[in-house]
N, C-alpha and C positions, 0 to 999 in steps of 0.2 A: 650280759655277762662278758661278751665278747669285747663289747667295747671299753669296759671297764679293764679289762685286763690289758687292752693296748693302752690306755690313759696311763696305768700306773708302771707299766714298760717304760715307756717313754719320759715319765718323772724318776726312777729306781733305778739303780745300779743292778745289775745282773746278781750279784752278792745278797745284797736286802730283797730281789724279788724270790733267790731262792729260799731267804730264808722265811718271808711272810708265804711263800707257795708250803713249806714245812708246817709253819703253823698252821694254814689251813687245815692241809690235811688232816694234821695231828687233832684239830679239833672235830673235823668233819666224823673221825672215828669214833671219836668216844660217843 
C-alpha cells in the first residue's frame, strides 16, 4: 500500500492526490 501510494505521489499533482485520497475515503465509508 505504502508503496503504491508513493508511486501515485510522484505521477499526481498534490490537487488530483487530494482529490483521489477524497474519493477513497468517501468510498471506503459507505
Amino acid at each position: 500500500m505504502r508503496q503504491t501510494k508513493k508511486k501515485i505521489s510522484k505521477h499526481l499533482s498534490n490537487s488530483e492526490r487530494l482529490r483521489i485520497l477524497e474519493e477513497y475515503l468517501t468510498s471506503a465509508a459507505k
